[in-house]
KEKE-3310 file (N, C-alpha, C; in steps of 0.2 Angstrom, whole numbers, plus 5000, padded with zeros to 4 digits):
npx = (5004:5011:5019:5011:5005:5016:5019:5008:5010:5019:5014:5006:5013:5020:5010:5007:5019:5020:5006:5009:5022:5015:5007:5014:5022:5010:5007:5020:5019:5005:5012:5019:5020:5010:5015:5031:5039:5053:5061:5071:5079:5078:5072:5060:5055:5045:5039:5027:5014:5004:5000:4997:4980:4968:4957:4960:4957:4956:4972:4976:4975:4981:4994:4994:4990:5002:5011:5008:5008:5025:5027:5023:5037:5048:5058:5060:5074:5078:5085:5082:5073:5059:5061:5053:5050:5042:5042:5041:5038:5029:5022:5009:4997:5001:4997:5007:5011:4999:5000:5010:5008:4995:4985:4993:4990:4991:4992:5000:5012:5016:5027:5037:5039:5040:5048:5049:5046:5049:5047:5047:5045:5050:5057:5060:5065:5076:5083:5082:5068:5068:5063:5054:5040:5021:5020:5030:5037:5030:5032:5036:5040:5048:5053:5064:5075:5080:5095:5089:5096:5099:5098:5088:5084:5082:5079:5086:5088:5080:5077:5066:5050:5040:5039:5032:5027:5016:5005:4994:4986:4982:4970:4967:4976:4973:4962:4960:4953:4955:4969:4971:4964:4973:4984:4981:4978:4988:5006:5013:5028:5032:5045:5057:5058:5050:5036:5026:5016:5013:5023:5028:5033:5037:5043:5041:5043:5043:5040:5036:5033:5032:5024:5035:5029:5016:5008:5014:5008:5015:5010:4996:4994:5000:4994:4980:4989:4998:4987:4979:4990:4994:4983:4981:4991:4984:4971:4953:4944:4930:4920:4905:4904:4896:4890:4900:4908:4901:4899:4914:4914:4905:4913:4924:4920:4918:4914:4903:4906:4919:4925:4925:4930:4945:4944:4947:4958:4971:4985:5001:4997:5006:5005:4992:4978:4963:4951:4947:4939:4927:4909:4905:4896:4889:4899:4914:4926:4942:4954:4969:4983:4991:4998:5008:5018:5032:5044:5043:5044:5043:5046:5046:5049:5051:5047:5049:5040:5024:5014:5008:5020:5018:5032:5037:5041:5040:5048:5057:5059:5073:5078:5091)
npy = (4994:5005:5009:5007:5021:5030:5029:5035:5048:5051:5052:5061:5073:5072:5076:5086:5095:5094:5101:5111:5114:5115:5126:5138:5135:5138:5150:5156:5155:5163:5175:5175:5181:5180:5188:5197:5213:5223:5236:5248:5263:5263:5252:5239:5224:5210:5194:5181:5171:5169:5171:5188:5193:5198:5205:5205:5199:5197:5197:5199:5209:5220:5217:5220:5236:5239:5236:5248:5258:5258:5257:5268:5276:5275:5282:5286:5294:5301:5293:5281:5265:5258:5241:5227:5212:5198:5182:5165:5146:5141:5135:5139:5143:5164:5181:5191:5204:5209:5201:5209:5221:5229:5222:5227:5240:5252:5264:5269:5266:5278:5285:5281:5272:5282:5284:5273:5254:5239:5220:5207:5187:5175:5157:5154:5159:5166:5174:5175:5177:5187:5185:5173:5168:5163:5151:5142:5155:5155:5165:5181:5194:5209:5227:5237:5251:5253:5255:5262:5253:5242:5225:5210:5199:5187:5179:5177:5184:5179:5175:5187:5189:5196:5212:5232:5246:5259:5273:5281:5290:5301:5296:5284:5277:5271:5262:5243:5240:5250:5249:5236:5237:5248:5240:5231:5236:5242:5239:5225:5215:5199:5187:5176:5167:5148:5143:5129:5128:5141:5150:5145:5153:5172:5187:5203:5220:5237:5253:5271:5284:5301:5318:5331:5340:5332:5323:5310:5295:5279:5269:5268:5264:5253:5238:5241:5244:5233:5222:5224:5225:5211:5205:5206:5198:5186:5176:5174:5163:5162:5160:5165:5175:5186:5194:5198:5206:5216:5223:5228:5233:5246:5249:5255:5262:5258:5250:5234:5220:5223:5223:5210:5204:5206:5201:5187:5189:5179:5183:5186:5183:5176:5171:5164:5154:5157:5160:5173:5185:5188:5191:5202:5211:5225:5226:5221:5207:5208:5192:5189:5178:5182:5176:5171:5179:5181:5192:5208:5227:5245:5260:5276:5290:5304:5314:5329:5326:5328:5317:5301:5286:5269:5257:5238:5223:5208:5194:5177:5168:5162:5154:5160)
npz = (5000:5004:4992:4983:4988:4985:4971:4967:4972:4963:4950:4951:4954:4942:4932:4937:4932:4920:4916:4924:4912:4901:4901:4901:4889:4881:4885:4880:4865:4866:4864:4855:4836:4822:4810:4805:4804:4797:4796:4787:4782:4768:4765:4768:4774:4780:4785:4785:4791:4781:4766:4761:4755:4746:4752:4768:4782:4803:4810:4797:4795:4801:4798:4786:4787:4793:4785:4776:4782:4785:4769:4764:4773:4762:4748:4733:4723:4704:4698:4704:4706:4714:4721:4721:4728:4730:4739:4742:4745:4742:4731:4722:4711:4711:4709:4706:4706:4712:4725:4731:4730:4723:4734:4745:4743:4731:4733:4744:4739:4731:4731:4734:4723:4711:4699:4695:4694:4699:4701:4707:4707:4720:4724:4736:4752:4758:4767:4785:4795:4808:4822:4830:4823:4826:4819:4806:4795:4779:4770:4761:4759:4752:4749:4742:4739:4724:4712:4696:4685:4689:4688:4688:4702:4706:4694:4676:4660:4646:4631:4619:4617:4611:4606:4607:4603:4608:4608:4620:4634:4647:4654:4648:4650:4661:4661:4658:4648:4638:4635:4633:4619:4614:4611:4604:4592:4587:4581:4586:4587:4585:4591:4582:4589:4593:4599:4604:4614:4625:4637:4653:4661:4661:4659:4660:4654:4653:4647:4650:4642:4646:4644:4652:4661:4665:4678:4685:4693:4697:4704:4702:4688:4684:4688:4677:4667:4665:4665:4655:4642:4643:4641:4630:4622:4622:4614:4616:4620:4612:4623:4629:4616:4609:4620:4627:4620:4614:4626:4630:4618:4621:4632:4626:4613:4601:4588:4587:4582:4577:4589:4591:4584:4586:4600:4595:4589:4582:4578:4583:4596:4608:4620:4619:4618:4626:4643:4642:4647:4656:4662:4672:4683:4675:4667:4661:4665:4666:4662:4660:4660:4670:4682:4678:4676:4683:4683:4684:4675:4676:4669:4672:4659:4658:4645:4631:4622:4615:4616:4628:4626:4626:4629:4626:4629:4631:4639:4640:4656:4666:4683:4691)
capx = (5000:5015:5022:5003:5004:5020:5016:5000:5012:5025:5010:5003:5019:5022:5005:5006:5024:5017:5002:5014:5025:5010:5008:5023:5022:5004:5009:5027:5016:5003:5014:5021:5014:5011:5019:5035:5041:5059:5062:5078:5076:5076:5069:5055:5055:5040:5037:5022:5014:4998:5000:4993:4975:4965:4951:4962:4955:4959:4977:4979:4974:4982:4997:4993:4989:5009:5014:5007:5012:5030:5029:5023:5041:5050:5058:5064:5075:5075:5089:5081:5064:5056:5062:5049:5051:5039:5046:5038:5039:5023:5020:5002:4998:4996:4997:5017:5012:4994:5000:5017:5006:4987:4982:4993:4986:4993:4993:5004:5019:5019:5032:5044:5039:5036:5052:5051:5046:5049:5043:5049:5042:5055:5051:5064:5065:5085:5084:5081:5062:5074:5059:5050:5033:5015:5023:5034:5036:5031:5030:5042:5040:5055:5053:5070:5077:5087:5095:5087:5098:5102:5098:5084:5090:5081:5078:5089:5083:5079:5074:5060:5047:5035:5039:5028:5024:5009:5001:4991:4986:4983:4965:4968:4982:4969:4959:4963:4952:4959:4976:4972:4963:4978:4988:4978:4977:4996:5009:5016:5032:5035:5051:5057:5058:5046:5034:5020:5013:5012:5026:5023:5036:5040:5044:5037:5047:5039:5046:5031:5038:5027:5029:5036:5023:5011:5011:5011:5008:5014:5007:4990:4993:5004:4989:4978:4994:4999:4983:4978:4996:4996:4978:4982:4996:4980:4967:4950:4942:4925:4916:4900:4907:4894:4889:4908:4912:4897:4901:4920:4914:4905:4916:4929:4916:4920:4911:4904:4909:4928:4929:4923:4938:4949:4945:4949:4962:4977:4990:5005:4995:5012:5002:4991:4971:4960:4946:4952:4936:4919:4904:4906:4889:4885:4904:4917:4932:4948:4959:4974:4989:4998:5000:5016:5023:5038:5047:5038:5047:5037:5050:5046:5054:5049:5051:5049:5034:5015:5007:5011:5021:5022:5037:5038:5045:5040:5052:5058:5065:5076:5080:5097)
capy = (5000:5010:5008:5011:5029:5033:5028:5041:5053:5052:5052:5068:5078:5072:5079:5094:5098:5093:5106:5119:5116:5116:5133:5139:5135:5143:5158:5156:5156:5168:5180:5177:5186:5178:5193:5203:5218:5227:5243:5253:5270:5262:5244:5236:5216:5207:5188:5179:5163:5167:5176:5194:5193:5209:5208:5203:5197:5195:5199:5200:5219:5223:5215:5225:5243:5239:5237:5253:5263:5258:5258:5276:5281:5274:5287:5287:5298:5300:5286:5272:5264:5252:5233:5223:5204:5192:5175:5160:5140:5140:5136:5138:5150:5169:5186:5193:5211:5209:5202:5215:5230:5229:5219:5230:5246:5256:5271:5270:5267:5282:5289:5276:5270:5290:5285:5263:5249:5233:5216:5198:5181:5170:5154:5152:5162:5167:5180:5172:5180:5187:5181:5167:5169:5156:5145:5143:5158:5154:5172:5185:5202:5215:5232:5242:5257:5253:5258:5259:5250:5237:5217:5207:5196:5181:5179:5178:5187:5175:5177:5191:5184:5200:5218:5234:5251:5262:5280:5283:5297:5299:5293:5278:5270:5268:5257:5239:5238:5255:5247:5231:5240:5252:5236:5225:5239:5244:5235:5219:5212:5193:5185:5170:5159:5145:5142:5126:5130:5147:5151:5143:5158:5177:5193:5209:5225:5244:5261:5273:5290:5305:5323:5334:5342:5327:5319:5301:5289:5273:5263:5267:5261:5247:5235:5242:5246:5225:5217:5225:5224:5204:5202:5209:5193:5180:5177:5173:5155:5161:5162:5172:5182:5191:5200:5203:5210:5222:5228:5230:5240:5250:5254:5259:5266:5254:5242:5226:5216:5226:5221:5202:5202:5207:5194:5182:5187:5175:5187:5189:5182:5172:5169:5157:5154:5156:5163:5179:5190:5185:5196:5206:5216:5227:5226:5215:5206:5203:5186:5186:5172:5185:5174:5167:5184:5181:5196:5215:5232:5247:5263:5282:5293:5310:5318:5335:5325:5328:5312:5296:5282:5264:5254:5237:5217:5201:5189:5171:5170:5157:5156:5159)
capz = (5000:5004:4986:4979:4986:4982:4966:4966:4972:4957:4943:4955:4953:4933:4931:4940:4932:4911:4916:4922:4906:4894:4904:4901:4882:4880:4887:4876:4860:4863:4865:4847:4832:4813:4806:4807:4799:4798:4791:4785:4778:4761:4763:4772:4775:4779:4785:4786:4792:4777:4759:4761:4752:4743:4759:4771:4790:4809:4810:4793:4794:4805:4793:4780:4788:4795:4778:4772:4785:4783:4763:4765:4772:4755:4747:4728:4717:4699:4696:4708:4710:4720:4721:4725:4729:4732:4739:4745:4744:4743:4723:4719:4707:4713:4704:4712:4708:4717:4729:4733:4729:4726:4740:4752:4741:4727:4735:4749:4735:4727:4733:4732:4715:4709:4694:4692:4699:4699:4704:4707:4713:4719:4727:4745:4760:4759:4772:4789:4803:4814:4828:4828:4823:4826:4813:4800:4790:4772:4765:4763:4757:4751:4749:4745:4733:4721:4707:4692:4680:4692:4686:4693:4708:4706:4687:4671:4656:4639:4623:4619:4612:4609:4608:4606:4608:4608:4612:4625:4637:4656:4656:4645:4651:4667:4660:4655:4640:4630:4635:4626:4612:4610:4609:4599:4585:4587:4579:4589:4584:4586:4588:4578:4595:4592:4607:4602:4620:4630:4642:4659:4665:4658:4663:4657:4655:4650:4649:4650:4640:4646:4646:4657:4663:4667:4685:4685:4700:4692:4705:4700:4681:4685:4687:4671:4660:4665:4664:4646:4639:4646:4639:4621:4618:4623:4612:4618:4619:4613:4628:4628:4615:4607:4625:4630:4615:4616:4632:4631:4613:4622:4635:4621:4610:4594:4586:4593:4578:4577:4596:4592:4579:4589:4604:4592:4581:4585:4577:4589:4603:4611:4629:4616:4620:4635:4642:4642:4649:4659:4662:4678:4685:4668:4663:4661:4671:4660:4665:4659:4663:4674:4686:4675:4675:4687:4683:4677:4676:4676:4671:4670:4656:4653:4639:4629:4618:4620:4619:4629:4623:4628:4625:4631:4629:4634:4635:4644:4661:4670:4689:4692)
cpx = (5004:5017:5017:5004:5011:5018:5009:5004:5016:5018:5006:5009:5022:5016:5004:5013:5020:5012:5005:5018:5019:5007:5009:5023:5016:5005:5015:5022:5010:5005:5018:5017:5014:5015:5026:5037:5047:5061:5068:5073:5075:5075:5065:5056:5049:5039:5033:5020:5007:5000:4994:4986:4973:4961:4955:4957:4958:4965:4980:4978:4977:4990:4998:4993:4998:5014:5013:5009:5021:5034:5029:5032:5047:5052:5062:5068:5075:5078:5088:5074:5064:5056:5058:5048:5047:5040:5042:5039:5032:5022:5014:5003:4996:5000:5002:5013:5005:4998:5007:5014:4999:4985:4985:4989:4991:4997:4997:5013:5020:5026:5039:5045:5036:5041:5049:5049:5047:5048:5047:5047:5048:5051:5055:5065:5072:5088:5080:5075:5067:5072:5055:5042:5030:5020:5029:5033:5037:5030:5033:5041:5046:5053:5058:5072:5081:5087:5091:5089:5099:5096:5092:5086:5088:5082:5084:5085:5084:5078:5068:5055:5042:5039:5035:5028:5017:5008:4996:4990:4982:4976:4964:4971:4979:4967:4962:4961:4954:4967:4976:4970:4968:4983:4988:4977:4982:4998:5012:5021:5033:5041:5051:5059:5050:5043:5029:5017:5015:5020:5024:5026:5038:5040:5041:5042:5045:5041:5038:5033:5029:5029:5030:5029:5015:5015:5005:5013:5009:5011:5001:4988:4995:5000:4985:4982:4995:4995:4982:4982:4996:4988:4978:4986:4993:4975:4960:4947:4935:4919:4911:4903:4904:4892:4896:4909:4907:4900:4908:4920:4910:4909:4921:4928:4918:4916:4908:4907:4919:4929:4929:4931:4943:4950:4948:4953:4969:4983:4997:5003:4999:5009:4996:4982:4970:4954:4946:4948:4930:4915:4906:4900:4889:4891:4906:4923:4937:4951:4965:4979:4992:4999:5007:5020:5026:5041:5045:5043:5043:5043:5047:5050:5051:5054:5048:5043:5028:5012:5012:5012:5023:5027:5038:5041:5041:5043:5055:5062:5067:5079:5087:5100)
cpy = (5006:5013:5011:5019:5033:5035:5035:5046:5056:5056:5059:5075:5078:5076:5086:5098:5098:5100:5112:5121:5116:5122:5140:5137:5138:5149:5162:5161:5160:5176:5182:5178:5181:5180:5195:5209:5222:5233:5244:5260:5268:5256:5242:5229:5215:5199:5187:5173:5161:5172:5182:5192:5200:5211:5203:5202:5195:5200:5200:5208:5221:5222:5219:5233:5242:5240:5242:5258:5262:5259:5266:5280:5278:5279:5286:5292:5296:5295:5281:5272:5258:5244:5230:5214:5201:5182:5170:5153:5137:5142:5136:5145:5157:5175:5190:5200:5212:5208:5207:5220:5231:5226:5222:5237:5251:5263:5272:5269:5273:5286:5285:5271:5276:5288:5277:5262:5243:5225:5208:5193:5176:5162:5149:5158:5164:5173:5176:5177:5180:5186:5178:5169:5161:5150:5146:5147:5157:5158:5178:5191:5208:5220:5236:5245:5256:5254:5255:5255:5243:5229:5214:5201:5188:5176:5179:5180:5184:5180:5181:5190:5190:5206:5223:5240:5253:5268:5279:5289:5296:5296:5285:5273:5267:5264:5251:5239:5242:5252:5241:5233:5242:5247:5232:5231:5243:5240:5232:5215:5205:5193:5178:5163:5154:5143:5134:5127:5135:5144:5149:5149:5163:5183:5200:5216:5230:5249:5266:5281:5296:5311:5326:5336:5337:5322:5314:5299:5282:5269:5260:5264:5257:5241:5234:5242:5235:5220:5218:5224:5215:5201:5201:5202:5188:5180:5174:5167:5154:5161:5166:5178:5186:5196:5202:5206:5217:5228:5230:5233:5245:5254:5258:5264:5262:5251:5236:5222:5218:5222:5212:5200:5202:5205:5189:5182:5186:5179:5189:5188:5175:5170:5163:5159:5155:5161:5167:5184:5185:5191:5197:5212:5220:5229:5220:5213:5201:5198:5184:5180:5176:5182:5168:5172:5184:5188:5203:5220:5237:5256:5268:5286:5299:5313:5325:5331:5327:5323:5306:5290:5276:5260:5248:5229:5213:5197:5184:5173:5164:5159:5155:5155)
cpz = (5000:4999:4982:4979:4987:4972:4962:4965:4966:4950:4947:4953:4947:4932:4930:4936:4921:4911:4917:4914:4899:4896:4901:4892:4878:4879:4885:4869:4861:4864:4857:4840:4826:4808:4808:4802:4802:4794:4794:4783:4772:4760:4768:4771:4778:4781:4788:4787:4783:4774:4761:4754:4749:4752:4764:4779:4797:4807:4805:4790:4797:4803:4788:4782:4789:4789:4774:4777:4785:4776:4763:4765:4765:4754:4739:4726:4710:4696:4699:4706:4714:4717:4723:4725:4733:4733:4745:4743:4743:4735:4720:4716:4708:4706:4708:4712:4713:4724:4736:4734:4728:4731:4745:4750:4737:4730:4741:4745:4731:4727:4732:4726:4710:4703:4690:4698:4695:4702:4703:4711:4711:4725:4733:4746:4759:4764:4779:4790:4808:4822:4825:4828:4826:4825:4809:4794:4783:4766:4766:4757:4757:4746:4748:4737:4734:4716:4700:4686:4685:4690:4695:4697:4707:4699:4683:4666:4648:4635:4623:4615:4610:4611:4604:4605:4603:4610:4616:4629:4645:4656:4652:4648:4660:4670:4655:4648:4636:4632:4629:4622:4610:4607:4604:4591:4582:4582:4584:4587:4587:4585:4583:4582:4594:4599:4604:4609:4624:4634:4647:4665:4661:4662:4656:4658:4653:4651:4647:4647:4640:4647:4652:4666:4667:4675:4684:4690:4695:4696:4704:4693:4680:4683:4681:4665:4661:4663:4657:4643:4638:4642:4631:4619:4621:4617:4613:4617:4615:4617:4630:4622:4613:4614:4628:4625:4614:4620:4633:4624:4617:4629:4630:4619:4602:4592:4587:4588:4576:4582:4596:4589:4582:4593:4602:4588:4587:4583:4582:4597:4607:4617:4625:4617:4626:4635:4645:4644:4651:4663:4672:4679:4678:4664:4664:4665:4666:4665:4662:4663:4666:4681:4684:4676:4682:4688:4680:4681:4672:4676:4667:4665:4654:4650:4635:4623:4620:4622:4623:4625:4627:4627:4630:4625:4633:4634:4639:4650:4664:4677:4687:4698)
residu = (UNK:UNK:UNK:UNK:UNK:UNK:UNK:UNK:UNK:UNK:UNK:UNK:UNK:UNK:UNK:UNK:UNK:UNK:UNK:UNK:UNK:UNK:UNK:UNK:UNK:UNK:UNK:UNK:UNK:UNK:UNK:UNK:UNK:UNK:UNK:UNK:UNK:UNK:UNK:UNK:UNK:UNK:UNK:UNK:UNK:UNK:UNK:UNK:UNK:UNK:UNK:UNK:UNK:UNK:UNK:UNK:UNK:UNK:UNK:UNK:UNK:UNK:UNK:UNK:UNK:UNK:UNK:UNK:UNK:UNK:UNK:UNK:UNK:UNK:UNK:UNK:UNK:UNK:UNK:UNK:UNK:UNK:UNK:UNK:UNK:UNK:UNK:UNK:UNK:UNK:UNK:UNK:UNK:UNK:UNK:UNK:UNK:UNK:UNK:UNK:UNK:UNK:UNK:UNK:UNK:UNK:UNK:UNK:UNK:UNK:UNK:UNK:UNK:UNK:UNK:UNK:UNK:UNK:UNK:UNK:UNK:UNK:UNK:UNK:UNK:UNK:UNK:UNK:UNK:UNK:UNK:UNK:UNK:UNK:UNK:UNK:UNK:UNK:UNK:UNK:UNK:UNK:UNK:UNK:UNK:UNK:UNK:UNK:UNK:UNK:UNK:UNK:UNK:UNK:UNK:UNK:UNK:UNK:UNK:UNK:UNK:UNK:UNK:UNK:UNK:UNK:UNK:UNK:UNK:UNK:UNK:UNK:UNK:UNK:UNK:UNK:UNK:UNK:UNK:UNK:UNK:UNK:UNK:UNK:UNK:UNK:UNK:UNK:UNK:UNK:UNK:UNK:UNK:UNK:UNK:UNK:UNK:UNK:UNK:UNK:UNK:UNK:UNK:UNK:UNK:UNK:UNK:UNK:UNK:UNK:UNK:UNK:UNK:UNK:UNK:UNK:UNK:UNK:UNK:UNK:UNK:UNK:UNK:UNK:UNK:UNK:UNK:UNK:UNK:UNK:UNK:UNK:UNK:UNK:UNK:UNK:UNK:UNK:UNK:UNK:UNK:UNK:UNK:UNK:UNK:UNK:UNK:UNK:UNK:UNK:UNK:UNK:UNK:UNK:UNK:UNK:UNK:UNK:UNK:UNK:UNK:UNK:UNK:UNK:UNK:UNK:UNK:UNK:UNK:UNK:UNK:UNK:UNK:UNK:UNK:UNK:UNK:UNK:UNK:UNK:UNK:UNK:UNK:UNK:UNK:UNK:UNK:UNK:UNK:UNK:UNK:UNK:UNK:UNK:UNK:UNK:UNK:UNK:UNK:UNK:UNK:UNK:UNK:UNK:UNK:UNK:UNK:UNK:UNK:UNK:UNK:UNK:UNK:UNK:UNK:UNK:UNK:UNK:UNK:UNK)
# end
């Protein structure tokens, strides 16, 4: 019996000590965050346990508003712009510049992408959470001003498989559809690289030539100048097309039968088929494949012209 309540006592005082240390690691962990964030004067870093979303929730607001308050102090001049690197092992398909710059909010970069921006998705962690968050940090965000000629970090730069330009003017280049009309009614140069299936990775490069006198936010066009630009080198699958083409001629002001043609015309469309737009409330909602665009650069040039000029490239990219 002696032995018995020994015994009780041993499994009493294991009990009591696993409940203190489960305690004691509760109170470890909820003291640690999901998120971190480090700023420089000229670089913001970012790790996360969950990919920043558009409607973010819970803590992931509180994640975002961090990130716009720190983008805020950014600061470019007229020879750098803004780096921006999206890194995760986390391979499903997202949209890098959504998720770097729409989804934290456009407008909190202006200032640090007021010359260039730039964007890459890589796809490892190479910079340590210098505290341990929840979990394992699978999301990493880099923000830093650098020069504008300087070489993208993750990327090599292939062959070009499409290059363009176009006019435009500050209300145009806002909207995706006059971007892809201006593009689709542009000249488009192919190369003589042979593709028999789309790119499943490219990079995108623009130089936006505008004049003096005109004040441009690139991070507002960034999105509409990309998705229209990146919609023009698809050609549509057919899909409802007599009422999207309606309604993306009357957003224009064209034709419906011009706009149908031009859904469908295969010419220069290197990104291949797909179902390139689908009705959205009393408009439309373009779908391009920019969730292959690994690599895009987005560079200011004023110049002593009047009108706006696009100038840009598509073309292959391999990690280094």
């Amino acid at each position: 019996m002696r032995g018995c309540g020994r015994g009780i006592q041993t499994v009493h005082w294991l009990a009591y000590h696993l409940c203190d240390m489960f305690m004691m690691t509760s109170t470890f962990n909820d003291c640690l965050s999901p998120y971190h964030l480090r700023q420089t004067h000229n670089r913001v870093e970012a790790w996360s346990i969950k990919r920043l979303p558009f409607e973010p929730t819970h803590w992931l607001k509180n994640f975002r508003q961090e990130l716009r308050t720190a983008a805020r102090q950014l600061r470019s001049d007229s020879d750098q712009l803004l780096h921006a690197i999206y890194a995760s092992p986390v391979r499903e398909l997202c949209d890098t510049e959504n998720v770097l710059l729409y989804n934290v909010g456009l407008s909190h970069f202006a200032e640090a992408a007021r010359y260039g921006l730039r964007f890459e998705r890589a796809f490892q962690i190479i910079v340590a959470c210098p505290h341990p968050l929840t979990t394992q940090p699978l999301h990493y965000h880099d923000y830093c001003i650098a020069p504008s000629g300087s070489p993208f970090q993750h990327w090599n730069k292939g062959g070009t498989l499409a290059s363009w330009n176009f006019t435009s003017n500050a209300k145009a280049i806002k909207q995706c559809a006059l971007v892809w009309y201006a593009m689709k009614t542009g000249k488009i140069t192919t190369s003589n690289i042979h593709h028999t299936v789309p790119p499943r990775q490219y990079g995108l490069q623009l130089q936006l030539d505008v004049p003096y006198r005109d004040r441009v936010r690139l991070p507002e066009i960034v999105k509409p100048l990309f998705d229209g630009i990146i919609s023009a080198l698809h050609y549509h699958d057919g899909t409802d097309q007599a009422e999207l083409s309606r309604r993306v001629a009357t957003l224009i002001g064209a034709g419906a039968n011009d706009i149908s043609a031009l859904l469908q015309e295969k010419t220069a469309t290197v990104l291949g088929r797909r179902k390139l737009l689908h009705r959205f409330r009393d408009n439309v909602q373009w779908n391009p494949q920019d969730d292959s665009c690994f690599v895009g650069q987005l560079h200011l040039n004023e110049t002593g012209r009047s009108d706006w000029v696009v100038h840009g490239e598509l073309f292959e990219v391999n990690l280094k």
